[in-house]
N, CA, C and O atoms as a printed pandas DataFrame, in Angstrom:
     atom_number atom_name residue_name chain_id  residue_number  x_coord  y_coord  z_coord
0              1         N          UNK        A               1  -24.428  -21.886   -4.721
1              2        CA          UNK        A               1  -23.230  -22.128   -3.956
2              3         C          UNK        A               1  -22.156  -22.628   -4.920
3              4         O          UNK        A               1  -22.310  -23.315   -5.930
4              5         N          UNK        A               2  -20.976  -22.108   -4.361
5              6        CA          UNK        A               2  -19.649  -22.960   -5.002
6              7         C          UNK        A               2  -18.587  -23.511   -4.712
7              8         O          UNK        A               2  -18.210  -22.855   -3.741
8              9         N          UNK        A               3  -17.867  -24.255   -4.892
9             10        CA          UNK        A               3  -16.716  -24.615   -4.270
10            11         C          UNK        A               3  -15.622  -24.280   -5.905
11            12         O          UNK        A               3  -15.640  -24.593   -7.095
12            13         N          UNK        A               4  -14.591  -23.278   -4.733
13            14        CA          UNK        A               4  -13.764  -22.775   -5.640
14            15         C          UNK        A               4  -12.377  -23.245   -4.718
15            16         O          UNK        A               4  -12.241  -23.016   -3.516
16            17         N          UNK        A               5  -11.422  -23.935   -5.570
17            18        CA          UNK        A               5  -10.142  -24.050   -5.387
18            19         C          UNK        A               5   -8.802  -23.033   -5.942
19            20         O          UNK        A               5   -8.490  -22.764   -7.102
20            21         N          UNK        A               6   -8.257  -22.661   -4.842
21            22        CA          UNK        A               6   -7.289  -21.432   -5.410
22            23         C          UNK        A               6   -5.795  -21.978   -5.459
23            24         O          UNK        A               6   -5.147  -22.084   -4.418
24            25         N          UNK        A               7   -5.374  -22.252   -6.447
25            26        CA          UNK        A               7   -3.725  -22.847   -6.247
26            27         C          UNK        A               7   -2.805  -21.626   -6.547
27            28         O          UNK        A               7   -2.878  -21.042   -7.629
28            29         N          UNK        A               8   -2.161  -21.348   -5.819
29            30        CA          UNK        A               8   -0.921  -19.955   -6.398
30            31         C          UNK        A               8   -0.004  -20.707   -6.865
31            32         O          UNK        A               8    0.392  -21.731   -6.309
32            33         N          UNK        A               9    0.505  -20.156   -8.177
33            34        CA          UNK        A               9    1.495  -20.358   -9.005
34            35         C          UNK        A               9    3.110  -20.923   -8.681
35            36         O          UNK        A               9    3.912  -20.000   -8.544
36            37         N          UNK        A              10    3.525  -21.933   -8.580
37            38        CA          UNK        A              10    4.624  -22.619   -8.429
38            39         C          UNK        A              10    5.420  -21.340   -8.877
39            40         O          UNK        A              10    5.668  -20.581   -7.940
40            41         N          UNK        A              11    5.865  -20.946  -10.093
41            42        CA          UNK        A              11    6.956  -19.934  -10.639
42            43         C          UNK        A              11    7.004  -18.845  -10.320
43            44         O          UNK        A              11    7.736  -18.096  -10.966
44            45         N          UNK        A              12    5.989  -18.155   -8.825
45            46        CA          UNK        A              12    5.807  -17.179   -8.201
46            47         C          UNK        A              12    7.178  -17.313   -7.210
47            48         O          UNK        A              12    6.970  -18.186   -6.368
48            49         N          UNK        A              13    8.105  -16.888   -7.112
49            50        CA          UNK        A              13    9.159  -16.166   -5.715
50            51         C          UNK        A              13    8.372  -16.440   -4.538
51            52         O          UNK        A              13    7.188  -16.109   -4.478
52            53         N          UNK        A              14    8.995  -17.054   -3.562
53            54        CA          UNK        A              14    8.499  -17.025   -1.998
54            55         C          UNK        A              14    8.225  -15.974   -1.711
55            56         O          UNK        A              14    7.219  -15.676   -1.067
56            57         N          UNK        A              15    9.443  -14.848   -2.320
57            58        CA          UNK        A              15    9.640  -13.065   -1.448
58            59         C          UNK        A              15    7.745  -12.529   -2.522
59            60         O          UNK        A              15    7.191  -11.567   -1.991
60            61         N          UNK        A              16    7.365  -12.821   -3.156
61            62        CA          UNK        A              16    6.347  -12.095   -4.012
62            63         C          UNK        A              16    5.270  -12.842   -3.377
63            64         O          UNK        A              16    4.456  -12.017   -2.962
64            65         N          UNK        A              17    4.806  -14.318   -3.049
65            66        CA          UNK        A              17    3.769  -14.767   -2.364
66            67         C          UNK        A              17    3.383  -14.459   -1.016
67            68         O          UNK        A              17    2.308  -14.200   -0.473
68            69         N          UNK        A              18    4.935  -14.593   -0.521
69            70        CA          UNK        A              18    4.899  -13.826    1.020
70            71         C          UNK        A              18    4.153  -12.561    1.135
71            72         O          UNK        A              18    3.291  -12.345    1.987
72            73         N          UNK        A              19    4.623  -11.568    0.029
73            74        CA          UNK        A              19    4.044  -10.310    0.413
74            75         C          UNK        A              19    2.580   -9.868   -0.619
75            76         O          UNK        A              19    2.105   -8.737   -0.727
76            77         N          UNK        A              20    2.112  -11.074   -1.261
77            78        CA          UNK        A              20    0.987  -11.058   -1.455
78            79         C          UNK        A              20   -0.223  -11.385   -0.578
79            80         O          UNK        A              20   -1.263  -10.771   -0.340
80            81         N          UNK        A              21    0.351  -12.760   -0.113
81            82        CA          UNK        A              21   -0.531  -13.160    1.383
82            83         C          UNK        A              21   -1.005  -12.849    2.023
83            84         O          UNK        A              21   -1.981  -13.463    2.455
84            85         N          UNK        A              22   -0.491  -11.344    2.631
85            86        CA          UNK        A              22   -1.521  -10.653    3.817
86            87         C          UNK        A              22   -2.562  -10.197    3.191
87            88         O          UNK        A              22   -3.581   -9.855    3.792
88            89         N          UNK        A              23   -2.439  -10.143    2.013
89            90        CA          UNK        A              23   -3.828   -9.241    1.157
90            91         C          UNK        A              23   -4.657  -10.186    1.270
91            92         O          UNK        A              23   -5.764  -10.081    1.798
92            93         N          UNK        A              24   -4.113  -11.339    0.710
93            94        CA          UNK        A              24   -4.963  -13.037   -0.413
94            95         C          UNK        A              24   -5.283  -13.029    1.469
95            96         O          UNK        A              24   -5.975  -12.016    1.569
96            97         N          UNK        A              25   -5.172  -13.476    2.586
97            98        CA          UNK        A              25   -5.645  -13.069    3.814
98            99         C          UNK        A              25   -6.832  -12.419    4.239
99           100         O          UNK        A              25   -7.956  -12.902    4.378
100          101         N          UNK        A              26   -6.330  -10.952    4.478
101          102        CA          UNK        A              26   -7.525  -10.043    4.090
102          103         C          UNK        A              26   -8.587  -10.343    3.363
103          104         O          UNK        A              26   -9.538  -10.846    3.961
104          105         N          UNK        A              27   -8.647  -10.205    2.493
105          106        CA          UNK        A              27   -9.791  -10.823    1.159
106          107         C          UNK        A              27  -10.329  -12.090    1.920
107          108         O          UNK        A              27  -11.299  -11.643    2.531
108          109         N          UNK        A              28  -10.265  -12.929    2.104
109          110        CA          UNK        A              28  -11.214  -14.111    2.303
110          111         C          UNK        A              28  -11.705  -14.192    3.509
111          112         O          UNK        A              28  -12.846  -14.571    3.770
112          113         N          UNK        A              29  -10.575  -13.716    4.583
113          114        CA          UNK        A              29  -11.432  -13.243    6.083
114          115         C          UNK        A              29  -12.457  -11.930    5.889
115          116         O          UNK        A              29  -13.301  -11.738    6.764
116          117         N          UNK        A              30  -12.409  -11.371    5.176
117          118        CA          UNK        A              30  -13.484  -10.098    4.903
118          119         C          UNK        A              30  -14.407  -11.097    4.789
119          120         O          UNK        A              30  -15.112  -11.523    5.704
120          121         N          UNK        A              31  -14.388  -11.606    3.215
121          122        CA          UNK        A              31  -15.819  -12.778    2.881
122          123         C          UNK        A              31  -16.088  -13.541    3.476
123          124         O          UNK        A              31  -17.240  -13.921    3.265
124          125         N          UNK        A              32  -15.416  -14.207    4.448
125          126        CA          UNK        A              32  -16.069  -14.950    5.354
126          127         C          UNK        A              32  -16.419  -14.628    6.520
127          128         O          UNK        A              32  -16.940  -15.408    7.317
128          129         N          UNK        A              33  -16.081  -13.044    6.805
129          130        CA          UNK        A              33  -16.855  -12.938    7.912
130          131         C          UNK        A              33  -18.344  -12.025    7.641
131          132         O          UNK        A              33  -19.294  -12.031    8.424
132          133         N          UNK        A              34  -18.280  -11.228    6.295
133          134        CA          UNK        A              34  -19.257  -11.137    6.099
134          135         C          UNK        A              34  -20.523  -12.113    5.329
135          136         O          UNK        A              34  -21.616  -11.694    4.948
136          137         N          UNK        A              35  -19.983  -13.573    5.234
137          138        CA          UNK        A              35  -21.170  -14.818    5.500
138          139         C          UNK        A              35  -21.422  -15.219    3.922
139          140         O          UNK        A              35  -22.257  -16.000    3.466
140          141         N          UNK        A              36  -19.977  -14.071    2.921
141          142        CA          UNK        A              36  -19.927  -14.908    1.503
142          143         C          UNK        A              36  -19.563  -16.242    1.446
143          144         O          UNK        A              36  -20.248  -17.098    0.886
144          145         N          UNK        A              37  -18.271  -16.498    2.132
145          146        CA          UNK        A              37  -17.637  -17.932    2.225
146          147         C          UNK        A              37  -18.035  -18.338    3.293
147          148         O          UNK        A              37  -18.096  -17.609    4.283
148          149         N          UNK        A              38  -18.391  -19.614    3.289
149          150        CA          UNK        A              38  -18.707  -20.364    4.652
150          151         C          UNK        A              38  -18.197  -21.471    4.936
151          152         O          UNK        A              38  -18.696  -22.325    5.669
152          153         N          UNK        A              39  -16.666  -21.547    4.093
153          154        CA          UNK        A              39  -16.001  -22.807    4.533
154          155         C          UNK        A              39  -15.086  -21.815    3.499
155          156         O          UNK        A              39  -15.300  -21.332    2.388
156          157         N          UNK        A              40  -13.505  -21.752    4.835
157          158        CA          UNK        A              40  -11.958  -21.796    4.027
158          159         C          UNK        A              40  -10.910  -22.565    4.896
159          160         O          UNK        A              40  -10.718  -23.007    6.029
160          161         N          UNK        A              41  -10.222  -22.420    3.363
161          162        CA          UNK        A              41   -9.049  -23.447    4.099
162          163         C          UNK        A              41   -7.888  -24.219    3.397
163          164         O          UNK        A              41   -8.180  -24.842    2.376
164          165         N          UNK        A              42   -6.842  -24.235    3.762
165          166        CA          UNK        A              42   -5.757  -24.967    2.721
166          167         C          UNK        A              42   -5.977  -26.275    2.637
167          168         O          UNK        A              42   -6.327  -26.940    3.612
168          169         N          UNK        A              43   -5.771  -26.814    1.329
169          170        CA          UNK        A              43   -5.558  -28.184    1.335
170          171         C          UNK        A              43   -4.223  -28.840    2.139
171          172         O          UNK        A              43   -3.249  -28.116    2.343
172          173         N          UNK        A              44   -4.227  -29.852    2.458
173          174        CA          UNK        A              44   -3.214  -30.790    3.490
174          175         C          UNK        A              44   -1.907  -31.202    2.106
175          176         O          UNK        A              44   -0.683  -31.130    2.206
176          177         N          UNK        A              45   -2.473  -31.488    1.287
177          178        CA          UNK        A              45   -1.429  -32.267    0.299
178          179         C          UNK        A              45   -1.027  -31.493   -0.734
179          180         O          UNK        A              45   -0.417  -31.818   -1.752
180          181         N          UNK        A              46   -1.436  -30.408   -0.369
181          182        CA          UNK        A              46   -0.677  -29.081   -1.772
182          183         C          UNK        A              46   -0.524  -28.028   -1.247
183          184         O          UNK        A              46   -1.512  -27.549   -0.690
184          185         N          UNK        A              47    0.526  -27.405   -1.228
185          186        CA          UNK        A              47    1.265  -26.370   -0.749
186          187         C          UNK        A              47    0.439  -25.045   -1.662
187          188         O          UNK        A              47   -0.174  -25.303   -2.698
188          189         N          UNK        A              48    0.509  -24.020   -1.258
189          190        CA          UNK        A              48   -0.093  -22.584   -1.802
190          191         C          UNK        A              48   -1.305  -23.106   -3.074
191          192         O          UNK        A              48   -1.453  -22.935   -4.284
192          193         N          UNK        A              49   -2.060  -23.873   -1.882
193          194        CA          UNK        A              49   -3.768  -24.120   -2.539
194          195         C          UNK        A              49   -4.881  -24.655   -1.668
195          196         O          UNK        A              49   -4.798  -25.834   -1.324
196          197         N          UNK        A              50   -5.502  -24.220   -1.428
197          198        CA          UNK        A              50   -6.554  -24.173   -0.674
198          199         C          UNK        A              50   -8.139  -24.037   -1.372
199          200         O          UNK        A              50   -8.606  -23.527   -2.391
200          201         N          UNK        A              51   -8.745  -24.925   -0.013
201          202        CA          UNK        A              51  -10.702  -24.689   -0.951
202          203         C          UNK        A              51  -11.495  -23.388   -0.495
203          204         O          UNK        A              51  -10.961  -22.495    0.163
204          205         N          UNK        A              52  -12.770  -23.370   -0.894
205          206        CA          UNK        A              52  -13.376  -22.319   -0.225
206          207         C          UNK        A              52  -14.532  -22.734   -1.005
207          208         O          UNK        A              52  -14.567  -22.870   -2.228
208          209         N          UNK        A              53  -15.618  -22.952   -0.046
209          210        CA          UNK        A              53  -17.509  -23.081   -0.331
210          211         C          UNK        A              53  -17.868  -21.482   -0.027
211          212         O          UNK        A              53  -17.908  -20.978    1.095
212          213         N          UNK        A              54  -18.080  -20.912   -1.092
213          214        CA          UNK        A              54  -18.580  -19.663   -1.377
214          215         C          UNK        A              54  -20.555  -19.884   -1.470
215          216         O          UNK        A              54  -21.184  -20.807   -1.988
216          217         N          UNK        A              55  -20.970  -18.886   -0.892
217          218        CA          UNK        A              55  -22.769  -19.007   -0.459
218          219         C          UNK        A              55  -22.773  -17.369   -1.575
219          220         O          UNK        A              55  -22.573  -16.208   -1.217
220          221         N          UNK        A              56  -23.055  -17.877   -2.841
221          222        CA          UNK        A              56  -23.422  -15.929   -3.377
222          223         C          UNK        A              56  -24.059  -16.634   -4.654
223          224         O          UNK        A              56  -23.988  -17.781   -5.096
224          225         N          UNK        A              57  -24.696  -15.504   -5.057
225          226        CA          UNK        A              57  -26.124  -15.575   -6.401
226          227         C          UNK        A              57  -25.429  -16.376   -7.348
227          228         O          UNK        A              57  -25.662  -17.576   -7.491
228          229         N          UNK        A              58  -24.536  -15.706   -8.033
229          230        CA          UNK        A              58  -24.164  -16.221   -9.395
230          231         C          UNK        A              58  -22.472  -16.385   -9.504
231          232         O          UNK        A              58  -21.475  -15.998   -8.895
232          233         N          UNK        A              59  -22.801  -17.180  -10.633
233          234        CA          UNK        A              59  -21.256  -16.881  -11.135
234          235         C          UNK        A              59  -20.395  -15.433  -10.807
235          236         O          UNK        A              59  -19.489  -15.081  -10.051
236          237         N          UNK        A              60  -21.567  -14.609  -12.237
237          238        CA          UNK        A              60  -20.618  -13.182  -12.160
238          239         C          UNK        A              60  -20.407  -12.735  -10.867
239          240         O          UNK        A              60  -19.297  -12.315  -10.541
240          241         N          UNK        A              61  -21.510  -12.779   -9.944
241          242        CA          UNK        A              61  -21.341  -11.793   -8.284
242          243         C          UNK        A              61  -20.045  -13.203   -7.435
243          244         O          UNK        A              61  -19.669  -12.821   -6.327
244          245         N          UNK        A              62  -19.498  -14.489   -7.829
245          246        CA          UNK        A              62  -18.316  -14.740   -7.524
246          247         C          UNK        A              62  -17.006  -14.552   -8.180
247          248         O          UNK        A              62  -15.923  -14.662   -7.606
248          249         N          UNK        A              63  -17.260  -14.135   -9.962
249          250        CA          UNK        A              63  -16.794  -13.272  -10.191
250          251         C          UNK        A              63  -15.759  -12.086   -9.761
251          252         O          UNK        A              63  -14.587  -12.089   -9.383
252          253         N          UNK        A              64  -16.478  -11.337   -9.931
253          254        CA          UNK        A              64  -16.340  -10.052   -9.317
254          255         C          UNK        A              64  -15.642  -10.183   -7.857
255          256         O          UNK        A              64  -14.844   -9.294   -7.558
256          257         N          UNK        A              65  -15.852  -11.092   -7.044
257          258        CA          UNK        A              65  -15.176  -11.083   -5.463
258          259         C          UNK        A              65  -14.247  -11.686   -5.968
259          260         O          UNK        A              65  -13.279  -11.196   -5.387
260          261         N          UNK        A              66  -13.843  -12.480   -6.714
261          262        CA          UNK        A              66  -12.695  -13.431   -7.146
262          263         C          UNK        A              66  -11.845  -12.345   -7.813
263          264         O          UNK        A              66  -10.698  -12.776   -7.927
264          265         N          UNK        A              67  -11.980  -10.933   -8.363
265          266        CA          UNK        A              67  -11.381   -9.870   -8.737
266          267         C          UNK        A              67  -10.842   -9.265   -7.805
267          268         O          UNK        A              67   -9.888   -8.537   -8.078
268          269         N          UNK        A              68  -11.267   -9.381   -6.516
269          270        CA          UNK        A              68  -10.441   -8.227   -5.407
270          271         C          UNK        A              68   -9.260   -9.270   -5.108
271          272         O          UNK        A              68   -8.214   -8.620   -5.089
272          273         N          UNK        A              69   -8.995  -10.705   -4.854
273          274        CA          UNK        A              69   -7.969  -11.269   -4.665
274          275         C          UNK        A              69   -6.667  -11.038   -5.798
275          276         O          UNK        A              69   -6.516  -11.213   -7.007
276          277         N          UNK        A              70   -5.549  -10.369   -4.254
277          278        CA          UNK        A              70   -4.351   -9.570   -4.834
278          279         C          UNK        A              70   -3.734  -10.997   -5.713
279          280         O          UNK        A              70   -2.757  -10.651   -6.376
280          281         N          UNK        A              71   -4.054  -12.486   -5.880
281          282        CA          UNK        A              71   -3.893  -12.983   -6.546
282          283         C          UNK        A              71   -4.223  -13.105   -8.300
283          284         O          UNK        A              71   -3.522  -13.532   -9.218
284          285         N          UNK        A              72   -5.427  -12.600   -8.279
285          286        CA          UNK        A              72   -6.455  -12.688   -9.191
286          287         C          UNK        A              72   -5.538  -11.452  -10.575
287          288         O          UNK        A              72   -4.903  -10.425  -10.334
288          289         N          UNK        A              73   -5.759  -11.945  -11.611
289          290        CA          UNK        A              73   -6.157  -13.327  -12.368
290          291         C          UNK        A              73   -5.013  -14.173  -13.110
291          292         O          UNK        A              73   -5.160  -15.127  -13.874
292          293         N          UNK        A              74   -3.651  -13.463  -12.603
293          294        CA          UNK        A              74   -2.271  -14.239  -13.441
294          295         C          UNK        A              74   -1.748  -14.940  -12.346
295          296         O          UNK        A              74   -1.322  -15.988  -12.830
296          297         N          UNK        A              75   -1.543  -14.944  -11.129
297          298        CA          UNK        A              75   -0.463  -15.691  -10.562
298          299         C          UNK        A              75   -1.362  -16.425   -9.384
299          300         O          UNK        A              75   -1.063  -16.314   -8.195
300          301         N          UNK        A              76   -2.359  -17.096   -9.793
301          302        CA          UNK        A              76   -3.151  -18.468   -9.301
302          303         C          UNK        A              76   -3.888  -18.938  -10.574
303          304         O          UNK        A              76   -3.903  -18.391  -11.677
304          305         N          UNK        A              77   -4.443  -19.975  -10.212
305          306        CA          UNK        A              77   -5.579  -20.427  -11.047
306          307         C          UNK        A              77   -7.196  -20.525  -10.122
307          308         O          UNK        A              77   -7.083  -20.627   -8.901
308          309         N          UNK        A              78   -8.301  -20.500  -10.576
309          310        CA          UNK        A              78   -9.339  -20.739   -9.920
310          311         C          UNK        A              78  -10.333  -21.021  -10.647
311          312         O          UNK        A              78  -11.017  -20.505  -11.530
312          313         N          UNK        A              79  -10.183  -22.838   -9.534
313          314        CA          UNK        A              79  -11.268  -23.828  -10.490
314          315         C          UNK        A              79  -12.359  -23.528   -9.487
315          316         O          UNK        A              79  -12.103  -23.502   -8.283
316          317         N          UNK        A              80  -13.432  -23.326   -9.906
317          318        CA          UNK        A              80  -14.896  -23.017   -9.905
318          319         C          UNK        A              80  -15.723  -24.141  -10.020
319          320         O          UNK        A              80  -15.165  -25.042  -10.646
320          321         N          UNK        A              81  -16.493  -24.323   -9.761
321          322        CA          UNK        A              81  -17.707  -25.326   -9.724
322          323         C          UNK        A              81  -18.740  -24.998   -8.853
323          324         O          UNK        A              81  -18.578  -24.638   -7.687
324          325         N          UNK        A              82  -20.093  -25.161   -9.586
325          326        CA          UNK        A              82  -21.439  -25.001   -8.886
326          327         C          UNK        A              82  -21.412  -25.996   -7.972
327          328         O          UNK        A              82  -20.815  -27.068   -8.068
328          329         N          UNK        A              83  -22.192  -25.534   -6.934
329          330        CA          UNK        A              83  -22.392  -26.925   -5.971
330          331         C          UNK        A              83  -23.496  -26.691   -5.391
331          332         O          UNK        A              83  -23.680  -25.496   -5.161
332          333         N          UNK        A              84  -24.705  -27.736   -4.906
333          334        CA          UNK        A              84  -25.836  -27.777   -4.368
334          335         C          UNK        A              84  -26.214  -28.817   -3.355
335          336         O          UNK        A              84  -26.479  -30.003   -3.550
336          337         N          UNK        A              85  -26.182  -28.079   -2.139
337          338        CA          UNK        A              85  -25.875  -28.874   -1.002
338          339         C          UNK        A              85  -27.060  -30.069   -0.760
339          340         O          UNK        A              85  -27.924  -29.513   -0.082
340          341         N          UNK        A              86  -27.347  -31.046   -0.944
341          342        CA          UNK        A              86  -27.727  -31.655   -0.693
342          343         C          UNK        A              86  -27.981  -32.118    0.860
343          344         O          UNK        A              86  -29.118  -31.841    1.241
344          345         N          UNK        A              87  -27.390  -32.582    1.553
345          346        CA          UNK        A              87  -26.992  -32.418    3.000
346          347         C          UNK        A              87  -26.211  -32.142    4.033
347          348         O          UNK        A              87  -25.087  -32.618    3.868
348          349         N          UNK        A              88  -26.308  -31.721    4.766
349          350        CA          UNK        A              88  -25.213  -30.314    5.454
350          351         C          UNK        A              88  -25.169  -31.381    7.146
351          352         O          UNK        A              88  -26.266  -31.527    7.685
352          353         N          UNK        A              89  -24.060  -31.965    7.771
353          354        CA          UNK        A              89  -24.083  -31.620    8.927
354          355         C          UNK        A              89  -24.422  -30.973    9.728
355          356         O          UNK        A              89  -24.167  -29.790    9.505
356          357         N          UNK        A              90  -25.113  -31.240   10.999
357          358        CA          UNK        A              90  -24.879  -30.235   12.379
358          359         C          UNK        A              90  -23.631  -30.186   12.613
359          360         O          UNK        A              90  -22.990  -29.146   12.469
360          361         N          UNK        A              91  -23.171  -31.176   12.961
361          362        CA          UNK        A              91  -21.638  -30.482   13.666
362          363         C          UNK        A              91  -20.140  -30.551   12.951
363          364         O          UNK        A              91  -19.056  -31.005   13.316
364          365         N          UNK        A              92  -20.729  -29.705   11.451
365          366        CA          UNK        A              92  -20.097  -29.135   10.679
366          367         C          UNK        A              92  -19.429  -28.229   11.238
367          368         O          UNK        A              92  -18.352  -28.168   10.645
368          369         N          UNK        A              93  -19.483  -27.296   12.265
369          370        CA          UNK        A              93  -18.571  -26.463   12.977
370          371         C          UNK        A              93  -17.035  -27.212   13.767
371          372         O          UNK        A              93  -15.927  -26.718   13.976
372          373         N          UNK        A              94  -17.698  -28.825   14.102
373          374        CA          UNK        A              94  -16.768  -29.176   14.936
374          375         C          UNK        A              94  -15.772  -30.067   14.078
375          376         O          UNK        A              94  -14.970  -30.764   14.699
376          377         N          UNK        A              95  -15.771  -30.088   12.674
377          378        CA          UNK        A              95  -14.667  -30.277   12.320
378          379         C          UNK        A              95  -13.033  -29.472   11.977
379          380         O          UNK        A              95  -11.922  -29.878   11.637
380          381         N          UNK        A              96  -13.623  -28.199   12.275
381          382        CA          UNK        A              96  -12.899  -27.159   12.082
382          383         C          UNK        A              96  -11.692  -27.522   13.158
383          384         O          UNK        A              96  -11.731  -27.868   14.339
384          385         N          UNK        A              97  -10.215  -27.207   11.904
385          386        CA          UNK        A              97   -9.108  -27.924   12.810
386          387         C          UNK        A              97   -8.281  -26.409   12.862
387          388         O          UNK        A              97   -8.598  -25.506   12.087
388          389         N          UNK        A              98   -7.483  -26.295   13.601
389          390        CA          UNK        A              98   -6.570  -24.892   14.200
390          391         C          UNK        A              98   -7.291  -23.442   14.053
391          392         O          UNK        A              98   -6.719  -22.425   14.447
């Protein structure tokens, strides 16, 4: 598992993020509904950056999905880190806000 943070680039144009978005969109609702990501979501205190707990084998196979984002690989950054769940809530569903 991983928790990957995606920040888009401050010196990116509103008019160029805007019309990147529906893609950077696309892309992570695909993976999370096919059960790669199992937690997304923007951060509260930073504007165009958000987390995501990714459930996949390896690095390279997050990799590679981190390649289809119309962000990927000049106009965000993406910090990566292994993570190993130690203990998981039940009603981990019911924190989910909007």
């Amino acid at each position: 598992m991983f928790i990957i943070t995606i920040t888009v680039s401050d010196a990116m144009s509103s008019e160029q993020y805007e019309s990147l978005f529906s893609g950077h969109a696309k892309w992570f609702r695909h993976h999370f509904l096919t059960g790669t990501f199992v937690v997304v979501g923007p951060y509260a205190d930073r504007e165009r950056s958000g987390g995501i707990i990714a459930n996949v084998e390896s690095r390279d196979a997050l990799t590679t999905i981190l390649k289809e984002d119309p962000y990927y690989p000049d106009l965000a950054t993406y910090d990566v880190r292994p993570f190993i769940a130690k203990m998981i809530a039940e009603n981990l569903h019911q924190l989910q806000q909007g």
